[in-house]
PDB file of the backbone (N, CA, C, O) and the ligand in Angstrom, with CONECT records:
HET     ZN  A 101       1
ATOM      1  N   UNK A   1       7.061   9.525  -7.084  1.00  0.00           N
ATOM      2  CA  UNK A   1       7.137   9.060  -8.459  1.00  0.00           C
ATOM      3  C   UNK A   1       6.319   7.775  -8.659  1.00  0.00           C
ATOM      4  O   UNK A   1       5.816   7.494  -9.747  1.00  0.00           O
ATOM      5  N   UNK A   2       6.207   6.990  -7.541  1.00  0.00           N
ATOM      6  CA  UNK A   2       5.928   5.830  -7.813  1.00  0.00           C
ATOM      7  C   UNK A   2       4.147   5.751  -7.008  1.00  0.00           C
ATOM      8  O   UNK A   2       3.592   4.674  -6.791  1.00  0.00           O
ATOM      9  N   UNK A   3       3.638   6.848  -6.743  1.00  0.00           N
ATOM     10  CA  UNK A   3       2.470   7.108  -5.708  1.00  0.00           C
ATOM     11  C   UNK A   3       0.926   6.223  -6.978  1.00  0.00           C
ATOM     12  O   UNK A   3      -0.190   5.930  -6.547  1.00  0.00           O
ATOM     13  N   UNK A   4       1.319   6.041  -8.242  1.00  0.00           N
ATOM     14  CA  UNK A   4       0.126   5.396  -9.058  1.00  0.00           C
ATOM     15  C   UNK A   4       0.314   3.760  -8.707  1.00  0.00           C
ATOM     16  O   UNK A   4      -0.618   2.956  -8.728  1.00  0.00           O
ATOM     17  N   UNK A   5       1.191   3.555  -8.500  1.00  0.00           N
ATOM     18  CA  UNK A   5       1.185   1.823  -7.474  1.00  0.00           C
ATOM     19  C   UNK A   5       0.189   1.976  -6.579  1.00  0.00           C
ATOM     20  O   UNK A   5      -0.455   0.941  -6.410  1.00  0.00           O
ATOM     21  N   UNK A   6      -0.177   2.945  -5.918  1.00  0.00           N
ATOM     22  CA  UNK A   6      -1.102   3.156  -4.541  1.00  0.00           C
ATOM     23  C   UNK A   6      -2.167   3.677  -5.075  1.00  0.00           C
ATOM     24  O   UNK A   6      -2.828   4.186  -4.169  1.00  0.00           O
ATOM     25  N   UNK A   7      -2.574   3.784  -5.895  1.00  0.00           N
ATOM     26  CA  UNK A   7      -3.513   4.655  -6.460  1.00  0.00           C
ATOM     27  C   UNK A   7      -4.873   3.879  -5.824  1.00  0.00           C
ATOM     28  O   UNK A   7      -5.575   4.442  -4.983  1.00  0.00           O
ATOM     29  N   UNK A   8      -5.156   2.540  -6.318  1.00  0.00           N
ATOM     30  CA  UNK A   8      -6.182   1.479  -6.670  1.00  0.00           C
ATOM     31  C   UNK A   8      -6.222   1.270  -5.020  1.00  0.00           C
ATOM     32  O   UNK A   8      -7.355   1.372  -4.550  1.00  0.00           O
ATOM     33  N   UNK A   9      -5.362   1.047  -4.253  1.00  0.00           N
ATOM     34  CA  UNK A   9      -5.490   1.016  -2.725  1.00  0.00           C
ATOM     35  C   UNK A   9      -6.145   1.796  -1.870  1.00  0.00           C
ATOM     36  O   UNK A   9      -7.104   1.616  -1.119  1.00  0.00           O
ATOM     37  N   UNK A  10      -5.428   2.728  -2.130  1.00  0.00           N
ATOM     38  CA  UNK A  10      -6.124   4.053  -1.183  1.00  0.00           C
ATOM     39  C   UNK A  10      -7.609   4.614  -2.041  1.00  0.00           C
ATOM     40  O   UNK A  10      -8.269   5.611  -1.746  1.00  0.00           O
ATOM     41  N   UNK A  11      -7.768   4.026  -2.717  1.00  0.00           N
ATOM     42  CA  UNK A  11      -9.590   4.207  -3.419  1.00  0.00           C
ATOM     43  C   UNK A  11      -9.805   3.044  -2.787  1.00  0.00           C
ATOM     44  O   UNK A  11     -10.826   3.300  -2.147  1.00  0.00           O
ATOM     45  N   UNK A  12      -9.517   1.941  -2.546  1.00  0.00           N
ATOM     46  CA  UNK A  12     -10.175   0.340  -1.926  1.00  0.00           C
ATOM     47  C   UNK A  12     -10.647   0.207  -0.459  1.00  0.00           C
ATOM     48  O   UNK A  12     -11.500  -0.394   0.194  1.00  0.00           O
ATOM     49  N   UNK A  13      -9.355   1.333  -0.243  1.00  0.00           N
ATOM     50  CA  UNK A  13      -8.913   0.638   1.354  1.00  0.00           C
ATOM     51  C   UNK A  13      -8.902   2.405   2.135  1.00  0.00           C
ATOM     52  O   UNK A  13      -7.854   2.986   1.851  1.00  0.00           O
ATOM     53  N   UNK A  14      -9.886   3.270   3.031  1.00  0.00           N
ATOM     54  CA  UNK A  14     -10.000   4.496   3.234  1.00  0.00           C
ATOM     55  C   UNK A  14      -8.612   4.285   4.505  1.00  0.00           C
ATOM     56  O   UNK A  14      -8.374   3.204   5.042  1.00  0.00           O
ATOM     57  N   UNK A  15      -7.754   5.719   4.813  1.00  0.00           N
ATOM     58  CA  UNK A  15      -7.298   5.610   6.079  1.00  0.00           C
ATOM     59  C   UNK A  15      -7.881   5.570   7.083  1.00  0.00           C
ATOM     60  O   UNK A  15      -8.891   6.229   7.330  1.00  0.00           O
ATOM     61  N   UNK A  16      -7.138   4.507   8.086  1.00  0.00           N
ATOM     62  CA  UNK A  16      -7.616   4.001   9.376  1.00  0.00           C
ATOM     63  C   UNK A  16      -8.614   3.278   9.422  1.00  0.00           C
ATOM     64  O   UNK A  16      -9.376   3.324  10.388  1.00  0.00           O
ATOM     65  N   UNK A  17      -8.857   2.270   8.136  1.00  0.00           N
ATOM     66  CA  UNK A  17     -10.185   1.256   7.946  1.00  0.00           C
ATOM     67  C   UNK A  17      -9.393   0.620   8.218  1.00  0.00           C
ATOM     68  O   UNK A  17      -8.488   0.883   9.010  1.00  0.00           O
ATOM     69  N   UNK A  18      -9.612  -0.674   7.427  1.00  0.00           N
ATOM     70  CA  UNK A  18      -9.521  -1.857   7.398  1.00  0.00           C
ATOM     71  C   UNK A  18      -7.643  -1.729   7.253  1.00  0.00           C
ATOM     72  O   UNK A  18      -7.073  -2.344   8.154  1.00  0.00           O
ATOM     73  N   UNK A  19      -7.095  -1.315   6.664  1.00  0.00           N
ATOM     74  CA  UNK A  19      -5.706  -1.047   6.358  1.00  0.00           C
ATOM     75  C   UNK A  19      -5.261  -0.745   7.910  1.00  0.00           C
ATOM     76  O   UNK A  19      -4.093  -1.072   8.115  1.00  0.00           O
ATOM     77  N   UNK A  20      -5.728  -0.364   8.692  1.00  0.00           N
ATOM     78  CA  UNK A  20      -4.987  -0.654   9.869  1.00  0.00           C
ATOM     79  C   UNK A  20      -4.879  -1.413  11.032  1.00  0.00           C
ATOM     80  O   UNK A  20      -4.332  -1.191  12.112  1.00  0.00           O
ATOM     81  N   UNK A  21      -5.942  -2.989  10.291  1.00  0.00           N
ATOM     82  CA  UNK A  21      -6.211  -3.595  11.614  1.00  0.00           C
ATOM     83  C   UNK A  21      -4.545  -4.562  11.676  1.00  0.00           C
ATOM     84  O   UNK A  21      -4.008  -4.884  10.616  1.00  0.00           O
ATOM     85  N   UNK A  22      -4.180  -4.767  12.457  1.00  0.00           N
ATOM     86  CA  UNK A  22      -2.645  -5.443  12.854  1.00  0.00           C
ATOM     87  C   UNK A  22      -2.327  -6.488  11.752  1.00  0.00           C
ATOM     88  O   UNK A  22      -1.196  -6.601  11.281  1.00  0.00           O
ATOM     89  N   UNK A  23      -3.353  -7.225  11.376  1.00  0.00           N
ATOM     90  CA  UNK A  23      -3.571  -8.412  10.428  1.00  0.00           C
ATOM     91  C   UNK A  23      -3.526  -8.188   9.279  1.00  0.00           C
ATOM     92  O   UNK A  23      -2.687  -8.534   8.447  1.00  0.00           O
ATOM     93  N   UNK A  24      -4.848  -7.324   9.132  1.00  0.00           N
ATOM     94  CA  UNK A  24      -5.455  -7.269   7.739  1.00  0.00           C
ATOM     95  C   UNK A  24      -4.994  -6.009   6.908  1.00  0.00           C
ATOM     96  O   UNK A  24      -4.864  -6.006   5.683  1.00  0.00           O
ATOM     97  N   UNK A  25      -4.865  -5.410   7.377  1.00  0.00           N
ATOM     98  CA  UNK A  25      -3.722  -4.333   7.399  1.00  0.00           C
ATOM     99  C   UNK A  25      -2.213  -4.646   6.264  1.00  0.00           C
ATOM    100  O   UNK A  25      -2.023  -4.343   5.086  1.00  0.00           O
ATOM    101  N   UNK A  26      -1.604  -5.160   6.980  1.00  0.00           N
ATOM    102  CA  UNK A  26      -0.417  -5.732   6.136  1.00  0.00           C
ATOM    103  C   UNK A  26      -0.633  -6.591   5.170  1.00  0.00           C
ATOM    104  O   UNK A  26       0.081  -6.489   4.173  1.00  0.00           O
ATOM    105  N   UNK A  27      -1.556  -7.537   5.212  1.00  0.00           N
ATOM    106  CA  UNK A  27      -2.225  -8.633   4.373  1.00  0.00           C
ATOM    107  C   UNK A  27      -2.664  -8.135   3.010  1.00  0.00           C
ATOM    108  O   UNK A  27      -2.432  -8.655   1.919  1.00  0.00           O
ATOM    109  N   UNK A  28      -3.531  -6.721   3.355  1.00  0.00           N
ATOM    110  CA  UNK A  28      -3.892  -5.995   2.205  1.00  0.00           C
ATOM    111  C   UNK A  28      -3.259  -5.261   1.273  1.00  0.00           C
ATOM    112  O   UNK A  28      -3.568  -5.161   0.086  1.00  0.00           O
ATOM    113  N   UNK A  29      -2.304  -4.716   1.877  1.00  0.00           N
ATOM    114  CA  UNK A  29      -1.051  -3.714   1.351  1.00  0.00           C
ATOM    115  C   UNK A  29       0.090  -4.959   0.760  1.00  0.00           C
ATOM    116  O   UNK A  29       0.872  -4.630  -0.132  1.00  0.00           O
ATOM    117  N   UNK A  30       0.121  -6.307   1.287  1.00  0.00           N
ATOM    118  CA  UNK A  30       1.071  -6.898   0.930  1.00  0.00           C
ATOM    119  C   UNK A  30       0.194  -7.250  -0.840  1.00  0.00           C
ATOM    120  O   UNK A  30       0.582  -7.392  -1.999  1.00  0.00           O
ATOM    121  N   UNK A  31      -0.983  -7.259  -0.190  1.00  0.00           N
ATOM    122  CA  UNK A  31      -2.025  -8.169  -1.729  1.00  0.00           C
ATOM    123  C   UNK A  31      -1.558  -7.580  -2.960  1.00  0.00           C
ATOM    124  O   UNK A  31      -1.119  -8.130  -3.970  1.00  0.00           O
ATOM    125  N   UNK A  32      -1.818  -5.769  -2.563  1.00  0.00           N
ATOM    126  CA  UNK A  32      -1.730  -4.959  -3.239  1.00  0.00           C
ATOM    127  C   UNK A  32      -0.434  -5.034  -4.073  1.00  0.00           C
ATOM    128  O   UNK A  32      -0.434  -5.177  -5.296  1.00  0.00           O
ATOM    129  N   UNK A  33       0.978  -4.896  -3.093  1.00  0.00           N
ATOM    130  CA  UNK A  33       2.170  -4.926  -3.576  1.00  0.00           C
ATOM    131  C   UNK A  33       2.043  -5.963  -4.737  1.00  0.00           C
ATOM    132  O   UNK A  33       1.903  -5.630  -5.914  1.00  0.00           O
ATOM    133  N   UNK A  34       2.113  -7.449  -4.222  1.00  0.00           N
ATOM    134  CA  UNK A  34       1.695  -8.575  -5.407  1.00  0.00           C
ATOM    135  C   UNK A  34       1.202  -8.364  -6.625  1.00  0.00           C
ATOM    136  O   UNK A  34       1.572  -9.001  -7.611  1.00  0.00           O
ATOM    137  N   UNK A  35       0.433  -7.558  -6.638  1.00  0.00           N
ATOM    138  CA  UNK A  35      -0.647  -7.715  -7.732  1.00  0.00           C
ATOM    139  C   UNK A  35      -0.512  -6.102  -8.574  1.00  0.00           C
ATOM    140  O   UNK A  35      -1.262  -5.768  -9.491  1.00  0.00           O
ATOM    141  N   UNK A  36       0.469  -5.353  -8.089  1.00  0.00           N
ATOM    142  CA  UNK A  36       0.838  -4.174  -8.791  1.00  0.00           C
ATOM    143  C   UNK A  36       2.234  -4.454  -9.686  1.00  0.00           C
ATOM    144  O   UNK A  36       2.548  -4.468 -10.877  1.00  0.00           O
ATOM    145  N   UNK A  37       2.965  -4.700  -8.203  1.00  0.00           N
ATOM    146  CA  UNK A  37       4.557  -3.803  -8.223  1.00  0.00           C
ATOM    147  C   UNK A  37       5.442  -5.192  -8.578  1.00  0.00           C
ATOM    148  O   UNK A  37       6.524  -5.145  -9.162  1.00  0.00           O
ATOM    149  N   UNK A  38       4.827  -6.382  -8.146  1.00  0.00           N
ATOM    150  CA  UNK A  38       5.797  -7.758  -8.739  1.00  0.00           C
ATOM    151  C   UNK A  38       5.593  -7.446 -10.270  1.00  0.00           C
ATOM    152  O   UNK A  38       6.508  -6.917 -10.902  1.00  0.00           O
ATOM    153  N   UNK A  39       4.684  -7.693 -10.723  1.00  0.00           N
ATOM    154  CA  UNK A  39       4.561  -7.556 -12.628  1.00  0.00           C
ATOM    155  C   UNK A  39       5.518  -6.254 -12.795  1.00  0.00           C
ATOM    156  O   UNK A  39       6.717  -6.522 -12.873  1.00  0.00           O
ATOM    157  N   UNK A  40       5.289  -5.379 -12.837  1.00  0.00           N
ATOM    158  CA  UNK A  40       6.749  -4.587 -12.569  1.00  0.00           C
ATOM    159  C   UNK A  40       7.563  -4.811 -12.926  1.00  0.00           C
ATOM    160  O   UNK A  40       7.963  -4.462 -14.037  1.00  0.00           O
ATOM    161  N   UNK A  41       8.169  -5.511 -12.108  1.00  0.00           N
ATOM    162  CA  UNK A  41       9.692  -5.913 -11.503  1.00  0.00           C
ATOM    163  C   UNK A  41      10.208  -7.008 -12.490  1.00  0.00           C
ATOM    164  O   UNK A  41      11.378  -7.204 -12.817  1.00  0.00           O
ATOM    165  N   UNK A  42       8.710  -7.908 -13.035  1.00  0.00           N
ATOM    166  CA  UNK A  42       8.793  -9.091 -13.482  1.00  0.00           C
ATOM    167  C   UNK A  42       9.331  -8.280 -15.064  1.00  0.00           C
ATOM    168  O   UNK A  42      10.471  -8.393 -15.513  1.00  0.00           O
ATOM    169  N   UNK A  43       8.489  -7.675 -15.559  1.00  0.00           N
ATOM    170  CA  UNK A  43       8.711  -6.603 -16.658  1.00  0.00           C
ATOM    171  C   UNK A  43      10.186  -6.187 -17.075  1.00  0.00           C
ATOM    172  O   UNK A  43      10.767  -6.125 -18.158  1.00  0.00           O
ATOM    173  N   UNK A  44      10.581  -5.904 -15.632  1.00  0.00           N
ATOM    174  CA  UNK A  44      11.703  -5.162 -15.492  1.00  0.00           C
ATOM    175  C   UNK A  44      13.122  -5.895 -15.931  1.00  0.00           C
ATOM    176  O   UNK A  44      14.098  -5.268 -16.343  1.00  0.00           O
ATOM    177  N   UNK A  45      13.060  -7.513 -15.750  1.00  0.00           N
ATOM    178  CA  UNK A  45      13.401  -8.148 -15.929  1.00  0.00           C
ATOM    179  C   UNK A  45      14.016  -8.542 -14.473  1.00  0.00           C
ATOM    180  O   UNK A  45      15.197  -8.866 -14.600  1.00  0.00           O
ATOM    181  N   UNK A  46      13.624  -8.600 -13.315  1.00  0.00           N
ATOM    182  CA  UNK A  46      13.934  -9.180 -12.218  1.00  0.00           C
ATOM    183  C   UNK A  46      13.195 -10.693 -12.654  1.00  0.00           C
ATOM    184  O   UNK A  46      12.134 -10.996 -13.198  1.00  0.00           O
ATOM    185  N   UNK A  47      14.112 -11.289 -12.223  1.00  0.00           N
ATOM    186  CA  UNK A  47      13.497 -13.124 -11.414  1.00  0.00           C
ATOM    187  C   UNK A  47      12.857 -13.534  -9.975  1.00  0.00           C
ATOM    188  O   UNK A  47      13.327 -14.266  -9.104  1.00  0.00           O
ATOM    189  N   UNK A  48      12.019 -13.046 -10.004  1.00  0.00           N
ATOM    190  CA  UNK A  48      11.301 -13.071  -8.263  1.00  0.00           C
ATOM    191  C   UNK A  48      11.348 -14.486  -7.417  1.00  0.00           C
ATOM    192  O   UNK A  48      11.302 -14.788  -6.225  1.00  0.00           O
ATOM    193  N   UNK A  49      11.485 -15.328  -8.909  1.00  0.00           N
ATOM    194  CA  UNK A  49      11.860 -16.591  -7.928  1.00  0.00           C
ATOM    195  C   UNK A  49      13.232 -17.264  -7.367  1.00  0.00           C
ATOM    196  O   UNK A  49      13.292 -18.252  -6.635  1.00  0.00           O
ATOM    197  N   UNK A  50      14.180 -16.601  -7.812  1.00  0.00           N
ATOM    198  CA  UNK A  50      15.256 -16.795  -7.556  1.00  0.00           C
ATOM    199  C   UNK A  50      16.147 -16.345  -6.333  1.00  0.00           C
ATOM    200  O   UNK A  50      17.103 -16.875  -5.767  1.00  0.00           O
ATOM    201  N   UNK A  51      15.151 -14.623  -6.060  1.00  0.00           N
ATOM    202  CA  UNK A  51      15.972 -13.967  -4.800  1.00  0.00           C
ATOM    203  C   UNK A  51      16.366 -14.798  -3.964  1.00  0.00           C
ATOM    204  O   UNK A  51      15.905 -15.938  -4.008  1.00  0.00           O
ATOM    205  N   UNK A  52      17.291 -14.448  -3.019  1.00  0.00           N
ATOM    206  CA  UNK A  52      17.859 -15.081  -2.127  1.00  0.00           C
ATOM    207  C   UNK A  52      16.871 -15.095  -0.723  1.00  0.00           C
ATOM    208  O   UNK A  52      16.346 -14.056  -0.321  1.00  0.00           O
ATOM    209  N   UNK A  53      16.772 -15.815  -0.346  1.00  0.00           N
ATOM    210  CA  UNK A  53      15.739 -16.170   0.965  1.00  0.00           C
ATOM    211  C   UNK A  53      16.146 -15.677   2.053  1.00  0.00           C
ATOM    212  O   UNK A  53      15.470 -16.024   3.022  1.00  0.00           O
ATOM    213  N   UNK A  54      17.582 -14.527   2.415  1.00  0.00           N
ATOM    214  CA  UNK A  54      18.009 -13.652   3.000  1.00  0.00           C
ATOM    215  C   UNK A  54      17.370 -12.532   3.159  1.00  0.00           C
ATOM    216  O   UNK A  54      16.852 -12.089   4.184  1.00  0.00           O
ATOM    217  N   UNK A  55      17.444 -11.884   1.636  1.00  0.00           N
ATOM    218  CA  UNK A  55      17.138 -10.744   1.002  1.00  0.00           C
ATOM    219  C   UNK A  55      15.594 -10.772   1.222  1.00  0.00           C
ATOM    220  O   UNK A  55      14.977  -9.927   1.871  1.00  0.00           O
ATOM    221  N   UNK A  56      14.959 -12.036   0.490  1.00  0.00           N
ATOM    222  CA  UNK A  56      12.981 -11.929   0.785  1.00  0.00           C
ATOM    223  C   UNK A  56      12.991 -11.274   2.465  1.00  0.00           C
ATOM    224  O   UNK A  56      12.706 -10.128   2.814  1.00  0.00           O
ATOM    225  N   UNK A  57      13.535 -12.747   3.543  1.00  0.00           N
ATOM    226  CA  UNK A  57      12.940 -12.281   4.796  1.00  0.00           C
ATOM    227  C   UNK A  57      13.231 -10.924   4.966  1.00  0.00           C
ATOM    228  O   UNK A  57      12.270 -10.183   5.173  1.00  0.00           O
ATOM    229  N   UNK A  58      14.332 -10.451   4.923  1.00  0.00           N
ATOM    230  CA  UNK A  58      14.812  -8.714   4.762  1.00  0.00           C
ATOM    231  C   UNK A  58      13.618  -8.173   4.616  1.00  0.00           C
ATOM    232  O   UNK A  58      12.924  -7.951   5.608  1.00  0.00           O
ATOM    233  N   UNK A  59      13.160  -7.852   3.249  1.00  0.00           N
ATOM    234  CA  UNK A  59      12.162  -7.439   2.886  1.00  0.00           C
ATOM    235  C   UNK A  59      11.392  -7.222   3.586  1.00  0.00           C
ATOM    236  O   UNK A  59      11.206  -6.172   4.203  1.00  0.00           O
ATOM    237  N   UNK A  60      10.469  -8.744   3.628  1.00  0.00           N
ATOM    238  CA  UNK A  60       8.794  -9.051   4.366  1.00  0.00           C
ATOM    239  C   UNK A  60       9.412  -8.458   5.978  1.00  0.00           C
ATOM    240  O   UNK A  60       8.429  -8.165   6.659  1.00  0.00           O
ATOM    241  N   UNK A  61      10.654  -8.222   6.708  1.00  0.00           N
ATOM    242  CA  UNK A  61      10.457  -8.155   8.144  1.00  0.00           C
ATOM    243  C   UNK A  61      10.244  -6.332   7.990  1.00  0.00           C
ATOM    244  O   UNK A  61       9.510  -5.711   8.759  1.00  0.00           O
ATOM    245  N   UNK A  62      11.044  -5.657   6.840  1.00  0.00           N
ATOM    246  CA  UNK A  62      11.719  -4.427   6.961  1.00  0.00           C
ATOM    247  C   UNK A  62      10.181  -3.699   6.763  1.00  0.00           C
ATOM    248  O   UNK A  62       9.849  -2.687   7.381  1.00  0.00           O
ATOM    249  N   UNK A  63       8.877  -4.767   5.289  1.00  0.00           N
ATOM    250  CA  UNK A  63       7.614  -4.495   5.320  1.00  0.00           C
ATOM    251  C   UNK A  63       6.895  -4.161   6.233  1.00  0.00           C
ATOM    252  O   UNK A  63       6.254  -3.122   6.396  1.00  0.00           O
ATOM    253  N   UNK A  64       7.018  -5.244   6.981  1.00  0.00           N
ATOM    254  CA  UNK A  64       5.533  -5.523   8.117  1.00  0.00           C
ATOM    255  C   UNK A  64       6.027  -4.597   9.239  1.00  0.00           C
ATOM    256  O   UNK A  64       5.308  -3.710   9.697  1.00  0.00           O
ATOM    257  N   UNK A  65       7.412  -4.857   9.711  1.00  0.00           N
ATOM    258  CA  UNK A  65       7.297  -3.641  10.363  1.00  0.00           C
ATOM    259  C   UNK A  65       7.012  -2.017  10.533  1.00  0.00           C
ATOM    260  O   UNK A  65       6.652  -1.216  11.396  1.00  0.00           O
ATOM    261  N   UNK A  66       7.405  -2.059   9.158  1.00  0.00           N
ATOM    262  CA  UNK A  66       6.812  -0.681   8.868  1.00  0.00           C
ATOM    263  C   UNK A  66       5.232  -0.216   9.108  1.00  0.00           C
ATOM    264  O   UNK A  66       4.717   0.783   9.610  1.00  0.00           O
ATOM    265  N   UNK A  67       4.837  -1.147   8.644  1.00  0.00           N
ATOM    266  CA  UNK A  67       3.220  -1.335   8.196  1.00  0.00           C
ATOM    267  C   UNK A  67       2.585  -1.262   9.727  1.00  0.00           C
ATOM    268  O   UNK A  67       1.414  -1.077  10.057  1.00  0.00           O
ATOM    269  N   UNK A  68       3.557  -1.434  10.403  1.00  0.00           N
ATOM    270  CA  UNK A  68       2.859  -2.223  12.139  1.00  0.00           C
ATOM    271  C   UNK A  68       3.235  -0.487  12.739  1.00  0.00           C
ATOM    272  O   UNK A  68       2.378   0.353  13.017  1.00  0.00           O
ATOM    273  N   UNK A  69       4.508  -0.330  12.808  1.00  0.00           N
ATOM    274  CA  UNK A  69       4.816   0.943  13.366  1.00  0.00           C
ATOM    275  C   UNK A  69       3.678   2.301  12.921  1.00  0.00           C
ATOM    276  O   UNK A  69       3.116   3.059  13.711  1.00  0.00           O
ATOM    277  N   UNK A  70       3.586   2.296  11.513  1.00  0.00           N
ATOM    278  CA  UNK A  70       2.288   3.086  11.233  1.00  0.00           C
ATOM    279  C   UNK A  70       1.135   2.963  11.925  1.00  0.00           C
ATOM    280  O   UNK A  70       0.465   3.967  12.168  1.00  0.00           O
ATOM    281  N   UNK A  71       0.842   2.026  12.234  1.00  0.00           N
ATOM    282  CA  UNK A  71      -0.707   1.103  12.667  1.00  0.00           C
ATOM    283  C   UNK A  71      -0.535   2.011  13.935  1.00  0.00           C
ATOM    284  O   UNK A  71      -1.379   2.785  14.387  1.00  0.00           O
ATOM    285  N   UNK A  72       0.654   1.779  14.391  1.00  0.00           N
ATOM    286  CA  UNK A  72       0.707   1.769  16.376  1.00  0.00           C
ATOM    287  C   UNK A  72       0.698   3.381  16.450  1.00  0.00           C
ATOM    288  O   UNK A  72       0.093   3.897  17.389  1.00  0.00           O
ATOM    289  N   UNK A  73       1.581   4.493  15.152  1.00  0.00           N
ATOM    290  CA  UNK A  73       1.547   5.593  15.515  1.00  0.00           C
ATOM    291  C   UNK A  73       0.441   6.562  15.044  1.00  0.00           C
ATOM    292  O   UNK A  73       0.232   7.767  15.189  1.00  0.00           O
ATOM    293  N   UNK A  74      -0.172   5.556  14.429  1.00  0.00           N
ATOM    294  CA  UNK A  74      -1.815   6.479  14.348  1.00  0.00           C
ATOM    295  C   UNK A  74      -2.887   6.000  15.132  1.00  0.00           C
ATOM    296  O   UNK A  74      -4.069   6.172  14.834  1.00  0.00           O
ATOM    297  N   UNK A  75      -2.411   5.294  16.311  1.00  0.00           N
ATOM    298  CA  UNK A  75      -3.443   5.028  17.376  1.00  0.00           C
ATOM    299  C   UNK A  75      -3.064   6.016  17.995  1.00  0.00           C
ATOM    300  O   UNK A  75      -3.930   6.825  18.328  1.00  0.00           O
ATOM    301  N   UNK A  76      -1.715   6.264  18.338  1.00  0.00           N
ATOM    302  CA  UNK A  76      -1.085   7.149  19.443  1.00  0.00           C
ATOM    303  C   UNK A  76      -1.897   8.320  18.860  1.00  0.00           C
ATOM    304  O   UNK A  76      -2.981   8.616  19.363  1.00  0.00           O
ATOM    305  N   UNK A  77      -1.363   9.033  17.742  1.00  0.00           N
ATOM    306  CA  UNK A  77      -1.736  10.027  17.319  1.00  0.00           C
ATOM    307  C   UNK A  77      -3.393  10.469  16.916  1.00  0.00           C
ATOM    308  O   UNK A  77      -3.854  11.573  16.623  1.00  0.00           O
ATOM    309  N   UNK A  78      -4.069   9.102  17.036  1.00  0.00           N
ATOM    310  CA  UNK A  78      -5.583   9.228  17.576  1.00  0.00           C
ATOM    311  C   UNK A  78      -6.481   9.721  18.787  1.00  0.00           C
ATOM    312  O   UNK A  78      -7.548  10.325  18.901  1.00  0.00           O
ATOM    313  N   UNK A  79      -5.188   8.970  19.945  1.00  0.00           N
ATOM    314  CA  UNK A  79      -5.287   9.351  21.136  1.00  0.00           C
ATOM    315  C   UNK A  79      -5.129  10.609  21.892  1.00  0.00           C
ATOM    316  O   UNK A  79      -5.431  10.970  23.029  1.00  0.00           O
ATOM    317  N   UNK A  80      -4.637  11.072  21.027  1.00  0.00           N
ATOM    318  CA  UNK A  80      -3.900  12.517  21.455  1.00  0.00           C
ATOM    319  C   UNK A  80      -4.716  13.604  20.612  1.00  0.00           C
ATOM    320  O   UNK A  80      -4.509  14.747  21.019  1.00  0.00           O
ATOM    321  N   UNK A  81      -5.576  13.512  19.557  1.00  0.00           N
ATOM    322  CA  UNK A  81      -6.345  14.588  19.212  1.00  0.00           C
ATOM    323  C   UNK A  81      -7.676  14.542  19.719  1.00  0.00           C
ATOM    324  O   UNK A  81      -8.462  15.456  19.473  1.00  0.00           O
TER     325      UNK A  81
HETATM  326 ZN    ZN A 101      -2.459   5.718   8.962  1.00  0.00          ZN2+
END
C-alpha cells in the first residue's frame, strides 16, 4: 500500500548499488525516509519532535538493522548464484 514512498528511491538508487554499501546504504534509505514519510506523519498530525527518545532509538536500531541484515543476505545470496 505504501510501495509509492519507495517509488523516487528505487529509480535513484538501482539494487545492489550504492543502497547496499554498509554506510551509505542506510544513510540513503534513512534520507529517503526523511524527506518522504516524516511530512506524512507531520500531515498526519504526529509531533516528531516530541517522541520519546526510547521509542526513536527503537526505531533507528529496529531500521538499520534491518537495512544491514538485507545488505549481509544479498551478499550471501550473491555468493551462492
Ligand atoms: Zn538487496
Amino acid at each position: 500500500m505504501f510501495k509509492f514512498l519507495w517509488w523516487p528511491y528505487k529509480v535513484i538508487f538501482k539494487h545492489r548499488g550504492l543502497s547496499h554499501h554498509p554506510i551509505f546504504g542506510p544513510l540513503t534509505i534513512l534520507i529517503n525516509f526523511a524527506l518522504i514519510f516524516m511530512p506524512v506523519l507531520v500531515v498526519l498530525g504526529f509531533n516528531l519532535i516530541q517522541l520519546p527518545l526510547d521509542i526513536t532509538v527503537a526505531a533507528a536500531t529496529g531500521f538499520m538493522l534491518s537495512i544491514e541484515m538485507h545488505i549481509l543476505a544479498d551478499m550471501v545470496a550473491s555468493e551462492l548464484t
